[in-house]
C-alpha positions as CSV (number, residue, x, y, z in Angstrom):
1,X,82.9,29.2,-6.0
2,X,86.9,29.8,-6.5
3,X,87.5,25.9,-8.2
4,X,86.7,25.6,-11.8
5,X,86.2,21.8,-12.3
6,X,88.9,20.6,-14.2
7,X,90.6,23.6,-14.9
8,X,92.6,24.3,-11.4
9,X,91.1,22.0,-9.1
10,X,88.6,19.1,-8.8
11,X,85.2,19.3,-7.7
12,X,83.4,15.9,-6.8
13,X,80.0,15.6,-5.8
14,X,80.2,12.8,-3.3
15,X,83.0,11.1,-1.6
16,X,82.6,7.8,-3.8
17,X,84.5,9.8,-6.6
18,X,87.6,10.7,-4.9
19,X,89.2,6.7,-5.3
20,X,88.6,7.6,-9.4
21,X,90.5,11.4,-8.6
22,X,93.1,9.4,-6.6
23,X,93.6,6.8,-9.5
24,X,93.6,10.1,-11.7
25,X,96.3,11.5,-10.3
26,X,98.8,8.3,-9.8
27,X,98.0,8.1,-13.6
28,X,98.2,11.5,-14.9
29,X,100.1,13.7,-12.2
30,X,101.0,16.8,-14.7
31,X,97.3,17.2,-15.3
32,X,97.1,17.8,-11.0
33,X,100.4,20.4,-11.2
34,X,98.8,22.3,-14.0
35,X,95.7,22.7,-12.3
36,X,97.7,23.6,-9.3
37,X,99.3,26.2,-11.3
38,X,96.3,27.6,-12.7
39,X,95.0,27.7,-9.0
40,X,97.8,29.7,-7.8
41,X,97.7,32.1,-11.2
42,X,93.6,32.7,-10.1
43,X,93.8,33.5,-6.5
44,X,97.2,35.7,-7.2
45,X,95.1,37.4,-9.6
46,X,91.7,37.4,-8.4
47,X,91.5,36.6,-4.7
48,X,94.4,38.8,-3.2
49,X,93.4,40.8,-0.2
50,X,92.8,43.8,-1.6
51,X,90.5,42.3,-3.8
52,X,88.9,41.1,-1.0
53,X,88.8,44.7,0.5
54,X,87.2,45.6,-2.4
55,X,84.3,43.9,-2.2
56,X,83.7,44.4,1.2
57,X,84.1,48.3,0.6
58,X,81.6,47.8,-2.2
59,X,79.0,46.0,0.1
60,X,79.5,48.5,2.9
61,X,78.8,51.0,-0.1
62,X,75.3,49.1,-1.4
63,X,74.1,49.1,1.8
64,X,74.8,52.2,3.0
65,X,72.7,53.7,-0.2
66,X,69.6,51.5,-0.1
């Protein structure tokens, strides 16, 4: 749910794609630090733990109501 194919990570289906990912990356290795930069940006931005507190304070809060 956190890797958006393509964009900062990879995501493959079945292990026979990851010798085409491999090749990918010996061919095109900027493409792989990009998207490892654009990984980093997202969970800095998106997934820190306080973000994560508040969803968990918002679930306590849903539940507690209903």
């Amino acid at each position: 749910l956190n890797v958006h194919n393509g964009i900062d990570g990879v995501v493959m289906e079945s292990e026979s794609e990851l010798e085409g990912v491999i090749y990918d990356i010996a061919i095109n290795p900027l493409k792989y630090i990009e998207m490892g930069e654009k990984s980093q940006d997202f969970y800095n931005n998106n997934r820190t733990p306080e973000h994560m507190v508040a969803g968990l304070w918002d679930a306590v809060c849903y539940a507690i109501k209903h």
